[in-house]
C-alpha positions as semicolon CSV with decimal commas, in nm:
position;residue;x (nm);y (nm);z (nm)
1;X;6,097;-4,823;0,477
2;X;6,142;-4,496;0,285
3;X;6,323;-4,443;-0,065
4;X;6,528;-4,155;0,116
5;X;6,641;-4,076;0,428
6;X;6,452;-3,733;0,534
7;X;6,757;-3,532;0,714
8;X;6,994;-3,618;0,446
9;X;6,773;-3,466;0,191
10;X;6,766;-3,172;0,372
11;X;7,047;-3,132;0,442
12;X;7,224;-3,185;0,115
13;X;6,953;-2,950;-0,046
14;X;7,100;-2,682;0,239
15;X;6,850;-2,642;0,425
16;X;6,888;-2,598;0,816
17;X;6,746;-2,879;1,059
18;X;6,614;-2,672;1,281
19;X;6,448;-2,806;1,594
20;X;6,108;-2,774;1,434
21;X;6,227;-2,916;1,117
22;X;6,349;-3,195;1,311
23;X;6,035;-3,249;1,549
24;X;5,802;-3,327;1,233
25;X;6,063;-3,479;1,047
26;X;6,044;-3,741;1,360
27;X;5,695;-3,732;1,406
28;X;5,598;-3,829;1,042
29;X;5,864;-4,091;1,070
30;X;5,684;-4,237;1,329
31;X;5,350;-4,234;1,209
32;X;5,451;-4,359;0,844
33;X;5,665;-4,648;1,014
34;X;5,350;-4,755;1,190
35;X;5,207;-4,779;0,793
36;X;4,950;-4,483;0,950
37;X;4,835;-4,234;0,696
38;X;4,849;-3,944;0,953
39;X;4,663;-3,611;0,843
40;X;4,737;-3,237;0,865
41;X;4,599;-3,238;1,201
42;X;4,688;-3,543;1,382
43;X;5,064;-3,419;1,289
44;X;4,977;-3,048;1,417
45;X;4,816;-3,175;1,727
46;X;5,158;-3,415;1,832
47;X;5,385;-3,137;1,738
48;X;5,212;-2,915;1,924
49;X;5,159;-3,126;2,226
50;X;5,609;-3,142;2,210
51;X;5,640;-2,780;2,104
52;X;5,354;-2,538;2,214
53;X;5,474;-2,290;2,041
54;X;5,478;-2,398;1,722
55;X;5,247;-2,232;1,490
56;X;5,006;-2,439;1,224
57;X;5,170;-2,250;0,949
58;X;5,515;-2,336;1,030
59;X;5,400;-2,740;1,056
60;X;5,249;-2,700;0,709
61;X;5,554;-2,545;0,541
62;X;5,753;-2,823;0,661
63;X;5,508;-3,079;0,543
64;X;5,501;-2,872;0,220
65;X;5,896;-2,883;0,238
66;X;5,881;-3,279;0,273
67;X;5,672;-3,325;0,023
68;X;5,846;-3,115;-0,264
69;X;6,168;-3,262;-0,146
70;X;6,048;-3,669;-0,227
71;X;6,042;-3,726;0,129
72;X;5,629;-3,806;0,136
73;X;5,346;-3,750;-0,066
74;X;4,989;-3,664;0,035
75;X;4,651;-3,721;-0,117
76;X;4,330;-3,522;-0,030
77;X;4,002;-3,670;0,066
78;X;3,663;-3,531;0,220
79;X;3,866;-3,193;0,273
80;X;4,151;-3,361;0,457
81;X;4,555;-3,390;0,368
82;X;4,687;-3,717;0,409
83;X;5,030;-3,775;0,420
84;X;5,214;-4,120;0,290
85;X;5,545;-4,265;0,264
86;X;5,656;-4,267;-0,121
87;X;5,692;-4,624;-0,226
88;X;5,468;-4,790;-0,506
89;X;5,161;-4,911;-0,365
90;X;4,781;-4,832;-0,361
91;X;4,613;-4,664;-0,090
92;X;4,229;-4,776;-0,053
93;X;4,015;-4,541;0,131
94;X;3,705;-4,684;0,262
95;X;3,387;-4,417;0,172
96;X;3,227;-4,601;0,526
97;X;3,458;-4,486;0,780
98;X;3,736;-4,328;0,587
99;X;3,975;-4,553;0,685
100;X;4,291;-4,557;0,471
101;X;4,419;-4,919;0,377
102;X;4,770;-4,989;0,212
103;X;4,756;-5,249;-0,059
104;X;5,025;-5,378;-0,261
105;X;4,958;-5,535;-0,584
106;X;5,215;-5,643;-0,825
107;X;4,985;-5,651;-1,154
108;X;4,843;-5,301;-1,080
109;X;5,201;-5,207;-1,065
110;X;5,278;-5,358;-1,363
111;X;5,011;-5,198;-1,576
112;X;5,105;-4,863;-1,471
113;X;5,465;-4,947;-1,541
114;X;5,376;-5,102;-1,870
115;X;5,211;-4,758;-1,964
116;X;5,565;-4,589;-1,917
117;X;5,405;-4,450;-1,550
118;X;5,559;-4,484;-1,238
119;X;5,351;-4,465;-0,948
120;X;5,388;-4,216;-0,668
121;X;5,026;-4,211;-0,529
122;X;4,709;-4,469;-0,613
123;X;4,399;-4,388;-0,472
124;X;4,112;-4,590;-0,469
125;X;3,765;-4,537;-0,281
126;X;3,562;-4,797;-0,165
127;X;3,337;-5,001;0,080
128;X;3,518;-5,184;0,344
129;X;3,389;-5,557;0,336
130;X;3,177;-5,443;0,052
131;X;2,928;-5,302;0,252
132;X;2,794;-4,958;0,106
């Protein structure tokens, strides 16, 4: 599922798994295996409900730490952070419910790669079932 395995990124970069390193770590895992999108929040909110402790900051510097590591990516829409797994593939967000849909397409691929780009994030907006 992912292009890297999390912990061993971390950990060859030398940086400590500590256990609130490892609780997101295993939380976005979860989510992203699921092919969720999860956001800022609905990752606070689970790590929180496991640690109580934990403060928001510390969740988004490991997020942040993910992130600039190649672990995920995230995209931003209507003021939220979404996180993703990093594989080539276009993310569809519909503008009626703001649902995020995973869609993989071969020729869209290929025209980015054909421009000398390779694809970490696509994001398109749109209507679900066309309806606006």
């Amino acid at each position: 599922m992912f292009n890297v395995e999390p912990l061993s990124v971390l950990k060859e970069k030398g940086y400590r798994l500590t256990p609130q390193r490892l609780e997101v770590v295993k939380i976005v895992l979860e989510k992203l295996d699921k092919r969720e999108h999860p956001t800022f929040n609905d990752i606070l909110a689970e790590v929180k409900a496991r640690m109580p402790s934990i403060s928001a900051s510390t969740v988004y510097n490991i997020l942040k730490l993910l992130e600039d590591n190649g672990v995920v990516v995230s995209f931003e829409h209507n003021g939220r952070t979404y996180y993703d797994r990093i594989e080539p593939h276009i993310n569809v967000i519909c503008l009626n419910d703001g649902k995020v849909i995973d869609i993989q397409s071969e020729e869209v691929l290929k025209a980015f790669e054909n421009e000398g780009i390779k694809p970490v994030a696509i994001v398109v907006k749109g209507y679900c079932g066309g309806k606006a």
